[in-house]
C-alpha positions as CSV (number, residue, x, y, z in Angstrom):
1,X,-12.1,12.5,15.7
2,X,-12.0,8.7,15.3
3,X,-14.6,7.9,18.0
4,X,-17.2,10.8,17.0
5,X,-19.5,8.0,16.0
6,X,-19.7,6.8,19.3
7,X,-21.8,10.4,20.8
8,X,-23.4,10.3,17.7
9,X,-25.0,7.1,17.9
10,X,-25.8,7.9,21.8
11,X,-27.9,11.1,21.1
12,X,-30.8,10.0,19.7
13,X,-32.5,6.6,18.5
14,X,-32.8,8.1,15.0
15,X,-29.1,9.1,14.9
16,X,-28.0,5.4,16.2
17,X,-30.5,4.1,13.3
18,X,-27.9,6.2,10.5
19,X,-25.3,5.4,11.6
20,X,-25.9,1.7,12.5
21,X,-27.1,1.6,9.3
22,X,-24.5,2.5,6.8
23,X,-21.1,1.2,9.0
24,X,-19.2,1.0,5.5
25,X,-20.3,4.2,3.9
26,X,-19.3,6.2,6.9
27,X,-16.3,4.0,7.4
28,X,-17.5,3.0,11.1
29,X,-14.3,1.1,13.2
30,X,-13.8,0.0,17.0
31,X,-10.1,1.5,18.2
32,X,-9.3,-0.6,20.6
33,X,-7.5,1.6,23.3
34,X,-6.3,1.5,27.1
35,X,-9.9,3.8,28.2
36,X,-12.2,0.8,27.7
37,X,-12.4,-2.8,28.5
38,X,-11.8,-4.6,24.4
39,X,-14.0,-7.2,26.0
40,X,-16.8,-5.1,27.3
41,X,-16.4,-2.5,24.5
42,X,-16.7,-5.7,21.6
43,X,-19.9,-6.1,23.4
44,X,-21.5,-3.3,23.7
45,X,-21.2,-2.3,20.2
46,X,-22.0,-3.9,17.2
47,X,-19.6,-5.8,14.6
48,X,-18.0,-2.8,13.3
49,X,-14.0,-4.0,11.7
50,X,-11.7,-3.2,14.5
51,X,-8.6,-1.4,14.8
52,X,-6.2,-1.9,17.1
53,X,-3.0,0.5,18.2
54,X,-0.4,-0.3,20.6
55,X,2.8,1.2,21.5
56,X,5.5,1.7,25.1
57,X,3.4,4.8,25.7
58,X,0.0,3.3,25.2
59,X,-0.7,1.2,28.0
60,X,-2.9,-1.2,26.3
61,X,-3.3,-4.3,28.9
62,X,-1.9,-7.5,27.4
63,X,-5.6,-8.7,27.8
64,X,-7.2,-6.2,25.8
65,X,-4.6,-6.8,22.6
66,X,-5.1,-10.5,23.1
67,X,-8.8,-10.1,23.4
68,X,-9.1,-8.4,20.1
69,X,-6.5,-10.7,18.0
70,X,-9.0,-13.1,18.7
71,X,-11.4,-11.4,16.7
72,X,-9.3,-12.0,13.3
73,X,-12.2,-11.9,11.0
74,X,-13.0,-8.4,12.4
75,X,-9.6,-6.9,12.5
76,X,-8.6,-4.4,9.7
77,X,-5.8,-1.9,10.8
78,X,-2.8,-3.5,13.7
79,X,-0.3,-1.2,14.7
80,X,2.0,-2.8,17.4
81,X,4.8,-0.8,18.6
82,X,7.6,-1.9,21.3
83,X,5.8,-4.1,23.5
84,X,7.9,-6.0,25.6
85,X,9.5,-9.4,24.4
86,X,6.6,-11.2,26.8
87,X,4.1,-10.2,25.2
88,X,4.8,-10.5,21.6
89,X,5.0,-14.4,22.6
90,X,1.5,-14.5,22.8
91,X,0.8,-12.0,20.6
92,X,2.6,-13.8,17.8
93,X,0.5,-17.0,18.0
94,X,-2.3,-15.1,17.4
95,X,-1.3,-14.1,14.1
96,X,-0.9,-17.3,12.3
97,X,-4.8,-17.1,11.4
98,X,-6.5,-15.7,8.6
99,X,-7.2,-11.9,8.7
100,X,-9.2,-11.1,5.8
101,X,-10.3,-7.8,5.6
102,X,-7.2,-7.0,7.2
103,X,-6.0,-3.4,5.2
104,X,-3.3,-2.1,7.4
105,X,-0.2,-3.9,9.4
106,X,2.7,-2.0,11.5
107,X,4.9,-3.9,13.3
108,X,7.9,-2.0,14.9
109,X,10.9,-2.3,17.4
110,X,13.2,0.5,17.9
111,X,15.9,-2.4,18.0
112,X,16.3,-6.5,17.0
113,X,16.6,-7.7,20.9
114,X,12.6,-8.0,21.1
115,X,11.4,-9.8,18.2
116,X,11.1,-13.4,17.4
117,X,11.5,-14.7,13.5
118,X,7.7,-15.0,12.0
119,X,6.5,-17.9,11.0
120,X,5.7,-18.6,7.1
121,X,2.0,-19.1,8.8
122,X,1.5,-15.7,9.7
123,X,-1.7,-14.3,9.0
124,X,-2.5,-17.7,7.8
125,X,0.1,-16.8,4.9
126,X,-2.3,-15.2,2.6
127,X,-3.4,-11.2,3.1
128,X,-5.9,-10.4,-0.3
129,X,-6.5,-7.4,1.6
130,X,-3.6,-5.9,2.8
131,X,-2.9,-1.9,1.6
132,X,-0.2,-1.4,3.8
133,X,2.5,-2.9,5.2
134,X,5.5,-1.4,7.5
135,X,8.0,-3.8,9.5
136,X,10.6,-2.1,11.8
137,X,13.3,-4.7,13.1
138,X,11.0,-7.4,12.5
139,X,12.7,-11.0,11.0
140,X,10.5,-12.2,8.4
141,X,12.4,-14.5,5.7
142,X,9.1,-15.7,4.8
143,X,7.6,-12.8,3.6
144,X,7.9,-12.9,0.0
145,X,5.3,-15.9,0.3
146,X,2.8,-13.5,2.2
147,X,3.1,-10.8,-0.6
148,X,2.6,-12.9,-3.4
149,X,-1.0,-13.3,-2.4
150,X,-1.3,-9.4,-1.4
151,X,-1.9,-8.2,-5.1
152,X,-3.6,-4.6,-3.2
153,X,-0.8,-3.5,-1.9
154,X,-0.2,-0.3,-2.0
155,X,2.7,1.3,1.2
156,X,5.4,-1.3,1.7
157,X,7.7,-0.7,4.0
158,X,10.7,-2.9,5.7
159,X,12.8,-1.1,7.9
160,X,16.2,-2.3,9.0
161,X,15.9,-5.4,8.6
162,X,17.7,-8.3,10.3
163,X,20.1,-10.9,9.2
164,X,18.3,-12.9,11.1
165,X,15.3,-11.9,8.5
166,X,17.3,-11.7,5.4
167,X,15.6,-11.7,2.2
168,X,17.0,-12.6,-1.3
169,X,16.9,-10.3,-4.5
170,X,15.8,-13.3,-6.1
171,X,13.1,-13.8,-3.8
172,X,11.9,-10.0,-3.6
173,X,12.0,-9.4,-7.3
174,X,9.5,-12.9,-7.4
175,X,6.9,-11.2,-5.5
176,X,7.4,-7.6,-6.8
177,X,5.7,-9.2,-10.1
178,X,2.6,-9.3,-8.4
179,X,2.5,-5.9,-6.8
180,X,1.6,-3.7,-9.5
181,X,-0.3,-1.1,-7.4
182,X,2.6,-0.4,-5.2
183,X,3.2,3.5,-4.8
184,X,6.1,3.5,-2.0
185,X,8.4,0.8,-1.7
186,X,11.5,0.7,1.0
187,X,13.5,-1.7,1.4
188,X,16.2,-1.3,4.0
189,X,18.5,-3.8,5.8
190,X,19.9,-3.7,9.0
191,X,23.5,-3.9,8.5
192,X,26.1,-5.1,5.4
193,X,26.0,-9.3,4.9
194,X,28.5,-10.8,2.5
195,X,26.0,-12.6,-0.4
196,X,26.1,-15.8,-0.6
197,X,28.0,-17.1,-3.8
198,X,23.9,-18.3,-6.0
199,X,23.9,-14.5,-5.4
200,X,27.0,-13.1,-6.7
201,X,27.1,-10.1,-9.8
202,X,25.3,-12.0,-12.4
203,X,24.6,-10.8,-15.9
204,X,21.9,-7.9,-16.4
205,X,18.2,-9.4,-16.8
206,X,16.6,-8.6,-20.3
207,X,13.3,-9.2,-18.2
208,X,11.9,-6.5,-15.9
209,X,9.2,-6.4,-13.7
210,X,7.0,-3.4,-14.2
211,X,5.8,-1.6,-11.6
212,X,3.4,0.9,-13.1
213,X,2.0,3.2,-10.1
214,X,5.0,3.3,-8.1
215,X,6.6,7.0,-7.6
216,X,8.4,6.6,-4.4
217,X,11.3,4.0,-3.9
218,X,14.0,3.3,-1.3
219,X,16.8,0.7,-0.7
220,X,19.8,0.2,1.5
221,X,22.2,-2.3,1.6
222,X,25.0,-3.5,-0.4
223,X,25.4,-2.4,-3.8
224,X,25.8,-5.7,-5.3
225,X,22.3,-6.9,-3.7
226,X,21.0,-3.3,-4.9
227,X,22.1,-3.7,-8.2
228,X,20.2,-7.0,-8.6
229,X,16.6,-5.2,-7.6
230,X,16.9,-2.2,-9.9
231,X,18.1,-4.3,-12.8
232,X,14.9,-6.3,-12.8
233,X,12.2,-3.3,-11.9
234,X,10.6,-0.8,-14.1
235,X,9.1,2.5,-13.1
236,X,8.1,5.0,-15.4
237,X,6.3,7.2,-12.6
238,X,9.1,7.2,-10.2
239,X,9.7,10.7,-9.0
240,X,11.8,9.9,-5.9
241,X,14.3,7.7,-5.6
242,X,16.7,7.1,-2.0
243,X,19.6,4.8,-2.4
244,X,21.9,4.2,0.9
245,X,25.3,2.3,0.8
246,X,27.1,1.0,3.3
247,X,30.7,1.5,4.1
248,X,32.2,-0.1,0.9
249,X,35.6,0.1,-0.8
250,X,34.8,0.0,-4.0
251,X,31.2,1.2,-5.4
252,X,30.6,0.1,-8.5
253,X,27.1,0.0,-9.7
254,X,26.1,0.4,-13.4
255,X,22.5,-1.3,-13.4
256,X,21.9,1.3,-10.7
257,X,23.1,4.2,-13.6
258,X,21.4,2.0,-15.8
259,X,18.1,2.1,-13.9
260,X,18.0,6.1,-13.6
261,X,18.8,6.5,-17.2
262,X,15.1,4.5,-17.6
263,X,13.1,7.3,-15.4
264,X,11.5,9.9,-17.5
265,X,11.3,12.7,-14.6
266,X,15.3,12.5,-14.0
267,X,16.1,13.6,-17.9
268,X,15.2,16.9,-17.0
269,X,16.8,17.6,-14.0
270,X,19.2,20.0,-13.8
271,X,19.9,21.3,-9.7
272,X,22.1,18.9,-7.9
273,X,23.9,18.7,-4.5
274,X,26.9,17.4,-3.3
275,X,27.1,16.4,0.6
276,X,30.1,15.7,2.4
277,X,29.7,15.3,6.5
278,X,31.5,13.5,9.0
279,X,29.7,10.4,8.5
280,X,28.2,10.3,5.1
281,X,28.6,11.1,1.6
282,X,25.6,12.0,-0.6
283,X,24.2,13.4,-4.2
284,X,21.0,15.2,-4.2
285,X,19.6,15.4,-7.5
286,X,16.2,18.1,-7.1
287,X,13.6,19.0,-9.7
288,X,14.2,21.8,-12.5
289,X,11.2,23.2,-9.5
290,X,14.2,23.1,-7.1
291,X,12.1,22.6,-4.5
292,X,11.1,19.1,-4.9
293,X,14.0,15.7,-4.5
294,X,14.2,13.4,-7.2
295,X,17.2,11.0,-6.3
296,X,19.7,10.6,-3.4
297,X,22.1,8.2,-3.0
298,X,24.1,7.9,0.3
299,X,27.2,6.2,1.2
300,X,28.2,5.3,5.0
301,X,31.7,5.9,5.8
302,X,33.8,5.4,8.5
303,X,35.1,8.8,8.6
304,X,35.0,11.9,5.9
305,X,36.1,10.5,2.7
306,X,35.7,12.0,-0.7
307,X,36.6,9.0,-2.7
308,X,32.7,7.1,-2.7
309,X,31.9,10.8,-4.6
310,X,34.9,10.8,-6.9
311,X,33.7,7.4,-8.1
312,X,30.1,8.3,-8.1
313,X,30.5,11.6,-10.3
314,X,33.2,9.8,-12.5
315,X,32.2,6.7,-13.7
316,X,28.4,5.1,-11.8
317,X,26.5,8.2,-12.4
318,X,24.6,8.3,-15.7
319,X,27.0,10.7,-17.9
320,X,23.4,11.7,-19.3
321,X,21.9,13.1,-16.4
322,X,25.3,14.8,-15.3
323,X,25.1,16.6,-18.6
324,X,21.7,18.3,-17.3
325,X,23.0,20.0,-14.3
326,X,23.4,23.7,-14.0
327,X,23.5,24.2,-11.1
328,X,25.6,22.6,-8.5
329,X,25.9,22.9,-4.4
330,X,28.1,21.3,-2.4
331,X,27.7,21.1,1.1
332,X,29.6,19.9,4.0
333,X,31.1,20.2,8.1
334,X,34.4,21.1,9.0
335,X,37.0,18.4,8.2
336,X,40.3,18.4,9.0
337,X,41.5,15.6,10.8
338,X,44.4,13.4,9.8
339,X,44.0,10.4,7.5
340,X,40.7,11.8,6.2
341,X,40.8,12.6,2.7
342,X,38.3,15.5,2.3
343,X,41.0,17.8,1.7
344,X,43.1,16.4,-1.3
345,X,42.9,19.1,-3.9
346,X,42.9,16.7,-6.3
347,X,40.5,14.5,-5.3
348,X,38.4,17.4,-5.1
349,X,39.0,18.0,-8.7
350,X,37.9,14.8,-10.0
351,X,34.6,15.0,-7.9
352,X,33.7,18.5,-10.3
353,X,35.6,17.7,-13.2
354,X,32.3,15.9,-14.8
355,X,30.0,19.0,-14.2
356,X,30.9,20.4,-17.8
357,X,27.3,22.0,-18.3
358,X,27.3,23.7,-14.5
359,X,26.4,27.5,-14.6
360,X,25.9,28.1,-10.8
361,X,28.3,27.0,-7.9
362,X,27.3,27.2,-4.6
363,X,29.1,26.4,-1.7
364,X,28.9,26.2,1.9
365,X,31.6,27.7,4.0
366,X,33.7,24.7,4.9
367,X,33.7,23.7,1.2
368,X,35.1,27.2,-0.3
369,X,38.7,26.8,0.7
370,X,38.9,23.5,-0.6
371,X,37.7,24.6,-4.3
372,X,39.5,27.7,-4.1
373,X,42.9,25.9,-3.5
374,X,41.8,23.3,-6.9
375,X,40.6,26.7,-9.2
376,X,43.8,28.4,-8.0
377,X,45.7,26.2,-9.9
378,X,44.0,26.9,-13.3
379,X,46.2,29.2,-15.4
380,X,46.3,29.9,-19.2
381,X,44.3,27.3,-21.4
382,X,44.0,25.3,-18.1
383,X,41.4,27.6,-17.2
384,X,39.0,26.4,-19.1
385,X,39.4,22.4,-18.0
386,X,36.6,22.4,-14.9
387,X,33.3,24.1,-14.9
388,X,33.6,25.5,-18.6
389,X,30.6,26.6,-18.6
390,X,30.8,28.2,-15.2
391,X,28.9,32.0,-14.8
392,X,28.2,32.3,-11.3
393,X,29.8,31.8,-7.6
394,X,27.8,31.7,-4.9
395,X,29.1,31.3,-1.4
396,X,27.3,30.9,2.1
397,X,28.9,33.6,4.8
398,X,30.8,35.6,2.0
399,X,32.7,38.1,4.0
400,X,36.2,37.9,1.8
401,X,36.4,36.2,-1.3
402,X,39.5,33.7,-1.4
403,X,42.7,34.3,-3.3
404,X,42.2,30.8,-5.3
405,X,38.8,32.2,-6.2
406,X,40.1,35.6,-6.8
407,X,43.0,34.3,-9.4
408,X,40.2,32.1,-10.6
409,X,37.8,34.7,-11.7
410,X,40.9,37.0,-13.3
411,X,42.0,34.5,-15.2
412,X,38.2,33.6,-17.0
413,X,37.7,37.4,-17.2
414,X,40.9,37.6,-19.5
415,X,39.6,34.5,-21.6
416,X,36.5,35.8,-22.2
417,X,34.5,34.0,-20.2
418,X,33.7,36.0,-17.0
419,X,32.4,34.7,-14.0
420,X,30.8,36.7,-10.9
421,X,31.2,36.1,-7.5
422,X,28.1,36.7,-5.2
423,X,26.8,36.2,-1.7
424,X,24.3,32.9,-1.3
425,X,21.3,33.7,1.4
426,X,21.1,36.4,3.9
């Protein structure tokens, strides 16, 4: 329990004495919180670093949060969490001073209505100390300046943000130079914003900054502002990687294939899923463990499309790491509305025709008609054109196997290269 120390220090003089006496061996904070008066609680105890945790369900007073901002030397954890529009006015304010032993900072809104555009003067623009770092909804352009003197960071996390808060490639790749203890960086924006034309596809970088701890990474936004991040990073530890698209036409991103082809961990991959829902397209690349994800890059579409995946398998994935994968799932809801093209047979062909090294297909039951009608069509030498190297067929809810599938499986038998068909789960 975070306020043990407080009974301990009240049972006995000698007690108080060891615990009064080594505050940063046993790690000794103030949590500021709605049972007790901040004021009257500062007082009572001694100068312990304070943390301080407020959200729409705790009903910290306005006073008490004010009372402890102004105790910025002594703050070293801020988690602030929905509070009403009001109140982040005077909250904000007291920000723009120096917090220096300040370790952890979460600032989130569950939407962009609340939040006003932080000054470049917040926390007196310089954080030596800062380990952690999450914004949620939170307009910050300036914030590249503020991490540039925030060389222990460690978590950095920036969630949806605003146009209103948009932040260059340029500008982030400037100050990821300077974080080289980062193990989890997300970057996420908000929604899709053209580039302006300083920003447009440039020419690969021959210079990369290194990033040497970092083994979890996420981005979302357009791939052309993607592109320019990944180019310009190294990670040799990386061991999960999340990429999310938005709704695009075309998806053309080579420094991205570039950028996996650099990862050590991904070279040995060989389990990979394909996603297709109402909403979203994705690839799942998972560990030769299978239990653990490596990569997954997600598109957002307007309505069930296969084409981001055609695309993606054909020509932006790295042909090297394709050539690792035995075993392949696709996944997916019922589709079947007009206009959509999740059924095309032959776009559905293109999206497996890359998997030349796949020795176990699994599908979900809304996927196996769709690949049944594509193998159907495989006769004579044709046979051997997709999933060569195909052993296995696994299907979820196997109650009949499909004619495609059936014709499918005759037709390798007679080529010499059989291929059983089996039930996936229970």
């Amino acid at each position: 329990m975070r306020d043990a120390w407080h009974t301990l220090a009240c049972v006995c003089r000698r007690w108080r004495s060891i615990a009064f006496g080594s505050p940063r061996r046993l790690n000794l904070r103030i949590f500021c919180s709605e049972r007790i008066p901040v004021r009257k609680n500062l007082d009572f105890w001694p100068p312990f670093p304070i943390a301080l945790t407020v959200d729409y369900y705790r009903k910290l007073g306005g006073d008490n949060i004010l009372a402890t901002l102004e105790h910025h030397d002594r703050v070293c954890q801020i988690a602030i969490w929905n509070i009403s529009s009001s109140l982040w006015e005077k909250v904000l304010p007291l920000m723009q001073k120096p917090f220096p032993i300040l370790t952890d900072l979460n600032i989130r809104y569950t939407d962009d209505r609340m939040a006003s555009v932080i000054p470049d003067s917040f926390l007196g623009g310089y954080a030596p100390r800062l380990r952690k770092l999450i914004l949620e909804y939170i307009p910050f352009p300036g914030l590249p300046n503020l991490l540039l003197s925030a060389t222990d960071l460690v978590h950095l996390k920036l969630s949806r943000i605003p146009n209103s808060g948009y932040i260059s490639a340029d500008a982030i790749v400037t100050c990821l130079s300077t974080l080289t203890r980062l193990e989890s960086l997300s970057l996420c924006f908000q929604s899709p914003r053209p580039l302006p034309e300083s920003e447009r596809r440039r020419a690969s970088s021959s210079t990369r900054n290194l990033l040497p701890s970092l083994t979890c990474f996420t981005l979302k936004g357009v791939s052309e502002s993607l592109e320019d991040i990944v180019d310009r990073v190294d990670a040799p530890l990386l061991d999960r990687l999340t990429i999310r698209f938005f709704h695009q036409p075309i998806f053309d991103t080579p420094r991205l294939a570039q950028f996996i082809g650099r990862l050590p961990k991904f070279k040995t991959c060989n389990k990979l899923k394909l996603r297709l829902d109402a909403w979203h397209a994705s690839v799942t690349v998972l560990s030769p463990s299978k239990t653990f994800v490596l990569l997954e890059v997600w598109y957002e579409l307007p309505d069930v499309q296969l084409s981001p995946l055609v695309q993606f398998c054909a020509s932006s994935f790295p042909q090297a790491l394709i050539t690792t994968v035995e075993n392949l799932i696709i996944v997916g809801s019922h589709f079947s509305r007009p206009g959509q093209d999740g059924g095309d047979p032959n776009l559905w062909r293109e999206v497996i025709q890359p998997f030349t090294s796949v020795k176990n297909l699994y599908m979900f039951k809304a996927i196996t008609p769709h690949i049944a009608s594509v193998l159907q069509g495989l006769v004579g030498e044709s046979v051997m054109e997709l999933l060569p190297a195909l052993q296995n067929i696994f299907m979820k809810e196997l109650r009949r196997v499909p004619e495609g599938i059936e014709q499918f499986v005759a037709t390798r038998q007679l080529a010499g290269h059989p291929v059983s068909v089996s039930r996936w789960g229970h």
